[in-house]
Each structure stands twice: as C-alpha cells, then as structure tokens.
LODO-633957 format. One line per field, with one value per residue (C-alpha): residue number from 1; x, y, z. Coordinates in pm, 1 decimal, m for minus. Example, Ala and Ser with C-alpha at 12.3 -4.5 7.8 and 13.67 -1.06 7.14 Angstrom:
REM residues 2
num = [1 | 2]
east = [1230.0 | 1367.0]
north = [m450.0 | m106.0]
up = [780.0 | 714.0]
REM end
This chain:
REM residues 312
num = [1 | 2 | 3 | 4 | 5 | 6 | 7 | 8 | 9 | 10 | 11 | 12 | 13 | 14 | 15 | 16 | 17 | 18 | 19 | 20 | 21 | 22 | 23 | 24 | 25 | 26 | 27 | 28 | 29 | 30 | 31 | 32 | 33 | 34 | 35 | 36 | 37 | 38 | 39 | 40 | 41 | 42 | 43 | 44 | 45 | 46 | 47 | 48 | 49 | 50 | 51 | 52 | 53 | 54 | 55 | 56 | 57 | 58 | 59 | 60 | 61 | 62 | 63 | 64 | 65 | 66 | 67 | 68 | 69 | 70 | 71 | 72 | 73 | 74 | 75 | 76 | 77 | 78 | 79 | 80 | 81 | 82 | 83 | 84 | 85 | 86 | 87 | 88 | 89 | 90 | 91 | 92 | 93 | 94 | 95 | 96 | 97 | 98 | 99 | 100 | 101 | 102 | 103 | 104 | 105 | 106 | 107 | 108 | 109 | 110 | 111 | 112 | 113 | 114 | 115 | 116 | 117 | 118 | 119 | 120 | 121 | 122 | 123 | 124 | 125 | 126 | 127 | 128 | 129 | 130 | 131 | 132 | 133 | 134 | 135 | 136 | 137 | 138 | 139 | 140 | 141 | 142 | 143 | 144 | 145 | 146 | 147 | 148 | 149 | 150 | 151 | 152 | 153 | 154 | 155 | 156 | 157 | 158 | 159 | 160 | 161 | 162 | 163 | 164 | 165 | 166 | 167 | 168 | 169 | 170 | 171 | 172 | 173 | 174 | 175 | 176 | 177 | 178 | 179 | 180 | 181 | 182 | 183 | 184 | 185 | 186 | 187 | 188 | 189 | 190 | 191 | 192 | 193 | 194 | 195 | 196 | 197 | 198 | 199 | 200 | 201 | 202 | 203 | 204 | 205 | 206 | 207 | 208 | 209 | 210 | 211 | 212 | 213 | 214 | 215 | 216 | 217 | 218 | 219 | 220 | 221 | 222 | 223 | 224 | 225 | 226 | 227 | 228 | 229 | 230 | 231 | 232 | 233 | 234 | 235 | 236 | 237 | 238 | 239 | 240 | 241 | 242 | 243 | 244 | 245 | 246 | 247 | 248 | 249 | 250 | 251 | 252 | 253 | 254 | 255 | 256 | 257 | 258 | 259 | 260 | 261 | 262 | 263 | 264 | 265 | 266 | 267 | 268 | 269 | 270 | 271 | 272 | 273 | 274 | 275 | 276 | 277 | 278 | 279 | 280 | 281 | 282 | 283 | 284 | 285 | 286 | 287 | 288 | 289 | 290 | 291 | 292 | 293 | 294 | 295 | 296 | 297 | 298 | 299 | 300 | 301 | 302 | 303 | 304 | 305 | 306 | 307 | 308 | 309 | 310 | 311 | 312]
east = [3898.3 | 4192.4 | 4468.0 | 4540.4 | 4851.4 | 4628.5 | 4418.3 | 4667.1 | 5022.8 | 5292.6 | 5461.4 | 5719.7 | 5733.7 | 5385.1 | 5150.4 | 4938.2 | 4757.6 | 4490.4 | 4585.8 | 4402.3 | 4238.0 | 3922.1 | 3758.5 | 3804.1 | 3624.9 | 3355.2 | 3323.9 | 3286.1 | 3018.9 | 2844.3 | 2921.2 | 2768.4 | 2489.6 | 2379.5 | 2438.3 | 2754.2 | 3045.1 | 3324.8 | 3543.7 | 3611.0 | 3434.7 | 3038.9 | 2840.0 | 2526.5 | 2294.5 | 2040.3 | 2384.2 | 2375.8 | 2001.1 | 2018.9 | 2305.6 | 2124.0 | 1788.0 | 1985.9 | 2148.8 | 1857.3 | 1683.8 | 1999.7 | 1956.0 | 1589.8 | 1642.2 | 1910.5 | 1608.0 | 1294.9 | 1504.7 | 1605.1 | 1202.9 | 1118.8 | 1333.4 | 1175.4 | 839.8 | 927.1 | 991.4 | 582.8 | 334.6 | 147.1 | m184.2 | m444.9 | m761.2 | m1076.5 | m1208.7 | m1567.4 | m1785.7 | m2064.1 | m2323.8 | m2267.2 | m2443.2 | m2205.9 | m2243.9 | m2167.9 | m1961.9 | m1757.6 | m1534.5 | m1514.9 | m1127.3 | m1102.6 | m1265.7 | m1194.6 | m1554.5 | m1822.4 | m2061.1 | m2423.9 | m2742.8 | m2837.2 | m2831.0 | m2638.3 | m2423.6 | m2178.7 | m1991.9 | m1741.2 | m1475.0 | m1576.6 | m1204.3 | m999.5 | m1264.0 | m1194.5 | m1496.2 | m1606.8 | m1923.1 | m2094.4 | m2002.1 | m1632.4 | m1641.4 | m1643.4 | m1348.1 | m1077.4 | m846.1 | m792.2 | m563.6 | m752.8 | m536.3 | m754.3 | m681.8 | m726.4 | m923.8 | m1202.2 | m1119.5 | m1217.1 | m1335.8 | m1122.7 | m1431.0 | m1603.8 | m1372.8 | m1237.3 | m906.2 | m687.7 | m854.7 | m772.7 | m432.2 | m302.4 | m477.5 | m228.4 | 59.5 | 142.3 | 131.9 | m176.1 | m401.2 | m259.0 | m544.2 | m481.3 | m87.5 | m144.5 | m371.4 | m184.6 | 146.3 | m59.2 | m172.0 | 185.1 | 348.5 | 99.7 | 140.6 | 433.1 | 605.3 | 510.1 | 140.5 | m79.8 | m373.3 | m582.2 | m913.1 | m844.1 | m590.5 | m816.8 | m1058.4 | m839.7 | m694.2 | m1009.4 | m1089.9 | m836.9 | m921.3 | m1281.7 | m1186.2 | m947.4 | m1187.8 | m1501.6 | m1276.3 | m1252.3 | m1608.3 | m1701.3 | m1504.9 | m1742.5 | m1510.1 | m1396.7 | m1011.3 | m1089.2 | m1228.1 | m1604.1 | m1413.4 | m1159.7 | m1439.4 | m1561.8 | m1196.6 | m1102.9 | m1349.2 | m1287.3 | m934.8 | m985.2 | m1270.7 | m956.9 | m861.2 | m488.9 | m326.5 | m31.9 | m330.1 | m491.8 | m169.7 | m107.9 | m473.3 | m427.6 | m95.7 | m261.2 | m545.9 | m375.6 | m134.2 | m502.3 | m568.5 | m565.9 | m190.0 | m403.4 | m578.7 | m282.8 | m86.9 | m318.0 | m412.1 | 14.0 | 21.9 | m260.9 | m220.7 | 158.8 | m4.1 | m242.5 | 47.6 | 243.2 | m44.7 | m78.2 | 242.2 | 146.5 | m194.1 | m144.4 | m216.5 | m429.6 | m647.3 | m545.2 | m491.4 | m520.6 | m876.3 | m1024.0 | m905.7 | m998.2 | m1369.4 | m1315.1 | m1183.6 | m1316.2 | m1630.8 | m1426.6 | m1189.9 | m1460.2 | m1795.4 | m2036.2 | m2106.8 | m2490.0 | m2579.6 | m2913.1 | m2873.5 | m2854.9 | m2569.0 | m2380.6 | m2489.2 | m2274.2 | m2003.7 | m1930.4 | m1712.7 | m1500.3 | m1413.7 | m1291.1 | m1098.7 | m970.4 | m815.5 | m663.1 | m455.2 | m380.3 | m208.9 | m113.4 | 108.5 | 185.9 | 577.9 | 486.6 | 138.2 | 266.7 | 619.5 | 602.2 | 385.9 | 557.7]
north = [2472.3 | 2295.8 | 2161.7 | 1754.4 | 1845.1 | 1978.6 | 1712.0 | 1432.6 | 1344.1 | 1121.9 | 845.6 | 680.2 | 780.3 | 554.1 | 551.0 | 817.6 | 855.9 | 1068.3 | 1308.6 | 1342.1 | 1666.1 | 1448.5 | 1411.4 | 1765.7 | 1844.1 | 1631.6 | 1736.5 | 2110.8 | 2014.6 | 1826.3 | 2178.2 | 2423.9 | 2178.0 | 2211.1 | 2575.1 | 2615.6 | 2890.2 | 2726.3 | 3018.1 | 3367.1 | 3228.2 | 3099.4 | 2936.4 | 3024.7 | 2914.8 | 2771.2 | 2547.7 | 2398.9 | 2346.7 | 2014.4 | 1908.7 | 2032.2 | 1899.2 | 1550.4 | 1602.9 | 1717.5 | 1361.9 | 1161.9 | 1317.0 | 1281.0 | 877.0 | 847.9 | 1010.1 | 822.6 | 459.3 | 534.1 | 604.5 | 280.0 | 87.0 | 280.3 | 204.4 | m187.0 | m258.0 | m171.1 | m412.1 | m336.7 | m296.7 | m375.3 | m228.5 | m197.9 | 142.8 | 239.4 | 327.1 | 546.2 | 645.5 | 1054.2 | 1360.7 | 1572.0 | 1952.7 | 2082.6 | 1879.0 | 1531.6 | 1283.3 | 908.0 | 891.4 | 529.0 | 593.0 | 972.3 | 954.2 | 1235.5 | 1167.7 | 1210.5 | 1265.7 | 1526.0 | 1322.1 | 1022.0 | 1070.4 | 786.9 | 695.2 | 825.3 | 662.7 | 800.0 | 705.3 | 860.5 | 1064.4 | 853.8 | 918.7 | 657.1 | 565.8 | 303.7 | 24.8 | 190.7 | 87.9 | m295.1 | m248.5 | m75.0 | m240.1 | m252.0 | 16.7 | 276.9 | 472.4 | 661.4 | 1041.3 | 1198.1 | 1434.8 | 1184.0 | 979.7 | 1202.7 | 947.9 | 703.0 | 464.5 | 301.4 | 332.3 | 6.8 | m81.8 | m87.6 | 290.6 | 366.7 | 244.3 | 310.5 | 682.3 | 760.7 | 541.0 | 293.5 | m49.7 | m9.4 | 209.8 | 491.2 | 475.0 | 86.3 | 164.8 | 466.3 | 272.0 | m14.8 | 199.0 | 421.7 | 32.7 | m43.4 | 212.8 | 227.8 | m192.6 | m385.1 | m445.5 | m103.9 | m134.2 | 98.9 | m78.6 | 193.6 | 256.7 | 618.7 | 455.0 | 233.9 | 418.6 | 615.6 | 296.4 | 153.0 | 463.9 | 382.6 | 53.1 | 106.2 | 297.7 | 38.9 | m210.2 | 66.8 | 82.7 | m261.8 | m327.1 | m79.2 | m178.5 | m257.6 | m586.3 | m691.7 | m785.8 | m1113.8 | m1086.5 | m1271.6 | m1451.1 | m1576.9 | m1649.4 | m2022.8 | m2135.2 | m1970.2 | m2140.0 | m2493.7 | m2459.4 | m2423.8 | m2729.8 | m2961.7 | m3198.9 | m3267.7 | m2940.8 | m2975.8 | m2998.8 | m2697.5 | m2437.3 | m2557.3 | m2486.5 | m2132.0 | m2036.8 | m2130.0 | m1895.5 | m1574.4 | m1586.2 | m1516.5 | m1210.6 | m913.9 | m674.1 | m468.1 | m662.3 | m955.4 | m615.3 | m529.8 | m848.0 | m953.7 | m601.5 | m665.3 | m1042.3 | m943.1 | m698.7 | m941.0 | m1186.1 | m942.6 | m854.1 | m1200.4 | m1224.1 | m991.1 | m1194.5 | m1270.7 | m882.0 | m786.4 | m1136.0 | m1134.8 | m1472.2 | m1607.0 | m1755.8 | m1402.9 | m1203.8 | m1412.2 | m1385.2 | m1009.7 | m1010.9 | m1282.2 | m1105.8 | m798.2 | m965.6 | m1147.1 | m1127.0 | m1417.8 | m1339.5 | m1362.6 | m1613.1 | m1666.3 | m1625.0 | m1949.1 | m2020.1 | m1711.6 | m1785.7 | m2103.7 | m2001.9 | m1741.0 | m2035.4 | m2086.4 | m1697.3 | m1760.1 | m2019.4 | m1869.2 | m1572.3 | m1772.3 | m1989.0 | m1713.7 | m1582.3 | m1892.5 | m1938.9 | m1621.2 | m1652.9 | m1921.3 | m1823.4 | m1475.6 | m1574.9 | m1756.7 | m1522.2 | m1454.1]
up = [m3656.1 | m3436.3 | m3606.9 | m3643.0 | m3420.0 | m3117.1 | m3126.0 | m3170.9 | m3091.6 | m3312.4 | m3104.4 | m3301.5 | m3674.0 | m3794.0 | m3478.9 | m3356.7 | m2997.0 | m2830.0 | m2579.1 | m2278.2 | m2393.1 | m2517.8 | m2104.4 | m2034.2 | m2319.4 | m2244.2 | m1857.9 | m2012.1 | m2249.7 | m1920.8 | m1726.6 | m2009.3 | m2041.0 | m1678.9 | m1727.8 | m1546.6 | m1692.1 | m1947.2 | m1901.0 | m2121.6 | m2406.8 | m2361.7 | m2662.0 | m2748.2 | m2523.7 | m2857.0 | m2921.7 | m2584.8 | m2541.2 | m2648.7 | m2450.3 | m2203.0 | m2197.6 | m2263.3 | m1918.9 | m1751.9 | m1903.5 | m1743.3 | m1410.8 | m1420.9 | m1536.6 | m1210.0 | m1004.0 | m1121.6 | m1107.2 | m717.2 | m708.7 | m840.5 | m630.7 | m292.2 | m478.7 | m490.6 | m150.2 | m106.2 | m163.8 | m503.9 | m402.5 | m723.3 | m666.1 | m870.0 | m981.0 | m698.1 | m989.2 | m908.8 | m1198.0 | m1253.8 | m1400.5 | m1550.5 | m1601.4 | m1954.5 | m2193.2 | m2128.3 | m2224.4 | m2165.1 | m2033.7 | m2130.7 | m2520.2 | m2582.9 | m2704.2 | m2602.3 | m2307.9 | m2473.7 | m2252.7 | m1987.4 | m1684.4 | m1615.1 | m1894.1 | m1715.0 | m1432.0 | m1169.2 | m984.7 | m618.4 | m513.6 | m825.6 | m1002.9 | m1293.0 | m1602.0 | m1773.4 | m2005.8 | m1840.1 | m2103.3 | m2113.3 | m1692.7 | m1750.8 | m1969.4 | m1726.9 | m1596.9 | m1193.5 | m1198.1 | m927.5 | m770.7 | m499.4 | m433.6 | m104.3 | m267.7 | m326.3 | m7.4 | 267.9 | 562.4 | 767.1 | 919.6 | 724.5 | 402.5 | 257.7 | 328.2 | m9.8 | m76.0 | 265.1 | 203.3 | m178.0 | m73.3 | 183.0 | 20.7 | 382.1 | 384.9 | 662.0 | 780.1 | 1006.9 | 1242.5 | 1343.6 | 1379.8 | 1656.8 | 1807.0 | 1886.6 | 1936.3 | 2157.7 | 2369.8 | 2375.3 | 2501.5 | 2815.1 | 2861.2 | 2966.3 | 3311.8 | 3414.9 | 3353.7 | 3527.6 | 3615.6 | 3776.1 | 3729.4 | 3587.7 | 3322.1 | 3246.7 | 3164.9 | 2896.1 | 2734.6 | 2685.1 | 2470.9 | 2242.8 | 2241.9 | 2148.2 | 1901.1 | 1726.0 | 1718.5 | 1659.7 | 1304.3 | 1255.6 | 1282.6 | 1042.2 | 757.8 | 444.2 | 393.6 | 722.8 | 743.4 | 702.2 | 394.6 | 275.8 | m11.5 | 245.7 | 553.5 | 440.5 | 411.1 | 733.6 | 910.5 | 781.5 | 829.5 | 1233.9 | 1209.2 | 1123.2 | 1418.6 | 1327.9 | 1453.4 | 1158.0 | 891.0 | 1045.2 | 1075.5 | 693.7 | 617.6 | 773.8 | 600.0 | 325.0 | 302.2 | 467.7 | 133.6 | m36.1 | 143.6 | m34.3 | 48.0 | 274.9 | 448.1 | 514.0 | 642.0 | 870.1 | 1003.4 | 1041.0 | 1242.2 | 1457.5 | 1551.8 | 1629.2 | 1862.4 | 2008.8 | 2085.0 | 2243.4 | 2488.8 | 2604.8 | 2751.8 | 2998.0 | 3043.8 | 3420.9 | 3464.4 | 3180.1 | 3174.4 | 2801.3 | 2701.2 | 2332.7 | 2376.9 | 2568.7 | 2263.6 | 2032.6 | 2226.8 | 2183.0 | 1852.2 | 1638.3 | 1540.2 | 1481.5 | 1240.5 | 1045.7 | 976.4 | 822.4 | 432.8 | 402.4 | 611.8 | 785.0 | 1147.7 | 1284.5 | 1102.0 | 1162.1 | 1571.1 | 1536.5 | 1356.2 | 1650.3 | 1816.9 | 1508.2 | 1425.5 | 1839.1 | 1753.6 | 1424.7 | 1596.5 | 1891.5 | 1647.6 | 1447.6 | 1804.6 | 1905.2 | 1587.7 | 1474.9 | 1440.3 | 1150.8 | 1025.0 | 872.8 | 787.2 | 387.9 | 217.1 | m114.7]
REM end
C-alpha cells in the first residue's frame, strides 16, 4: 500500500494538497479498461472487467445519443401493424401476452409488414408501433406509402425521387424535344405516375379528400390557400413528403411551359386523378368532382412556396 507521503504533499506546517498524480491514475485505469498496456506491471484482467465493461457502456451511450440525434431530424412515421389472420406450424406465442397460441389453424394473426404474432384479441390492443422489415415488404407498386417508407428508412419513396431526378436532369434550357427523347422520358414518366395510381391510399389521402375538395370550392382566394395549408398539416409524414417533393417538381416544370405545354392547369388535368381518388362514391359524383381534384393540384402549384412551408 502507498504511503500518505506519495499520495499527498505538506504545504506550510497545517495544510495538505493533492498532487497531480490522481489524473494519471485515472487515464491508466481508462487505458487498462479499454484493454490498452499500463506498463511492466498488468492487473488481472477479472480486476479490470468491470472497469471495462463500464467504459465500453460510456462509449456505447456517446454512440447511441449521436444516433438519436441523426434519428430526430426524420419525420417519425406512426404506422399501424397490417394484420393478416395466420396458421402457424408447431407451437406459438402471442408476442404482445406471452400466452400460448391454442388451435390448429388460425391460431392468430401476423403483421404482413413486421411479422409481428399476435392472438387476434391481443391485435386490437398494440399500439401503432409497426416497424415494417424488408423482409416482409418485398413489392414497390402497389405497397402503401408509410411501409414503403419506415421499410427503407427515407423520408419518401425511392422510386418517386429517381423519377423526378431522372425528368430533371433531361428538362431545362437544354431540352431535347425530339421525338426519340420523347419517347424515353415519357417512359419514366408513365412509370411515376403508373406508381402513383396504384397506391392502396392515394397521396392524397380518403380521410383528407372531402376537405381538399371544399377547400378549392371557396371563392375568396385568401380563404382557400388558408383552407389548403390547413389540411396538408393533416397528411400523414409520408404522404405530406411525397406530395411537398412532387408539387415542387411540378412547379419547376412549368417554368419551362412555353416548350413543354406544362402549365399549372395541364398538370393538374394530368395529375389530379393521380394524386387523389374519390372515397366510395357513386359515379356521378366522383364524374364531377374530376374538375375540383384539377383545380386542387393547380393551386397546390400555383402556391407552393407558401402551401408547404408552416407544417410543424
């Protein structure tokens, strides 16, 4: 054991003071706990295990708060669990209840999008927490957006970025208009909106349809652009994302309108029934409301520096 004198120091005749020794003593227990050499002499390593494993948790802590903060600047997508009723082969548990699965067939359900297994009466009861894997989510078209999106962890789907950054890097001042260019762009094209026609919840969403509608029906044009803010701030992360990416787009296309014949009111002929479909209505009234999913689109060009800019 040291003696008081290496460890301590006399200044005056009545006060006593630490030497410096106490740091360098800590830096080599941080250096022996991350397994690094002290020197002639080296502890047991069963002494230093703990030291250790506390330094590995402090590193770990720095890592996993960095993670978090790269993890907040995404939009936290909530999405419900795709419950699908399951037959099981040999035994099973309920991973919300830890209780057995009894029966033969059917014993519960299955998340299609996580793989989640639930009892049937356990599936009303978990929260919307889904987290889809990519081992579930196989298919682009025709999948809905938040899976599409929380599977490959982006803020939209990859599919509608290349798309449109495939469009834009062909358009602009040096535009190619010929017919065999043409021809190749509208592939892509087709395509982009071949995907936005096929999503089970268009990007406009059902719930969000009615109030879309009515806002464009409103006469004072300050009224209507405060009507529209308001209901893109109810669209679900994915599908706001994807429509803020896409009208951007749109806009940027009709400033080169006087070549492409593009203009706000064309696409949103092309693109209105696209965007947004009618929820269950009988056909008359979906025929009528064809004119108003126009006219929703063309605003939503038309003021796209303000209608995408307060969301909080």
């Amino acid at each position: 054991m040291p003696s008081r004198e290496s460890c301590i120091g006399r200044k005056g005749n009545n006060s006593l003071v630490h030497k410096p020794r106490h740091d360098g003593n800590q830096q080599d227990m941080l250096a022996a706990a991350l397994g690094m050499r002290m020197g002639p002499q080296k502890p047991p390593a069963t002494f230093w295990q703990p030291l250790k494993l506390l330094a590995y948790s402090q590193l770990t802590s720095l890592v996993q708060r960095a993670t978090v903060k790269e993890i907040d600047r995404t939009p936290k997508y909530e999405k419900v669990h795709n419950f699908k009723v399951h037959t099981f082969r040999g035994p099973h548990w309920c991973e919300h209840c830890a209780n057995f699965m009894w029966g033969l067939i059917a014993q519960g359900v299955k998340c299609a999008d996580c793989g989640l297994n639930v009892h049937k009466q356990c599936s009303k009861m978990v929260p919307s927490d889904c987290k889809p894997d990519l081992k579930h989510v196989k298919k682009v078209y025709s999948c809905d957006l938040t899976t599409l999106v929380k599977a490959h962890d982006a803020k939209r789907p990859m599919v509608v970025d290349m798309c449109i950054q495939e469009i834009e890097s062909r358009d602009g001042e040096k535009t190619d208009i010929s017919v065999d260019v043409y021809e190749d762009i509208n592939i892509i094209t087709g395509a982009l909106k071949l995907y936005l026609r096929d999503l089970p919840i268009p990007v406009i969403t059902y719930d969000a349809y009615p109030r879309f509608i009515e806002a464009v029906k409103l006469s004072n044009p300050e009224e209507r652009l405060k009507a529209l803010q308001d209901v893109i701030k109810l669209l679900p992360p994915a599908h706001y994302e994807t429509l803020r990416y896409l009208v951007a787009h749109l806009k940027r296309v009709t400033n080169y309108a006087k070549d492409n014949l593009m203009n706000a009111e064309n696409l949103g002929i092309v693109f209105g029934p696209t965007l947004m479909r009618a929820p269950g209505l009988d056909a008359m009234t979906a025929l009528n409301d064809v004119r108003y999913q126009r006219q929703v689109v063309e605003a939503l060009i038309n003021n796209e520096d303000t209608c995408f800019s307060e969301r909080s």
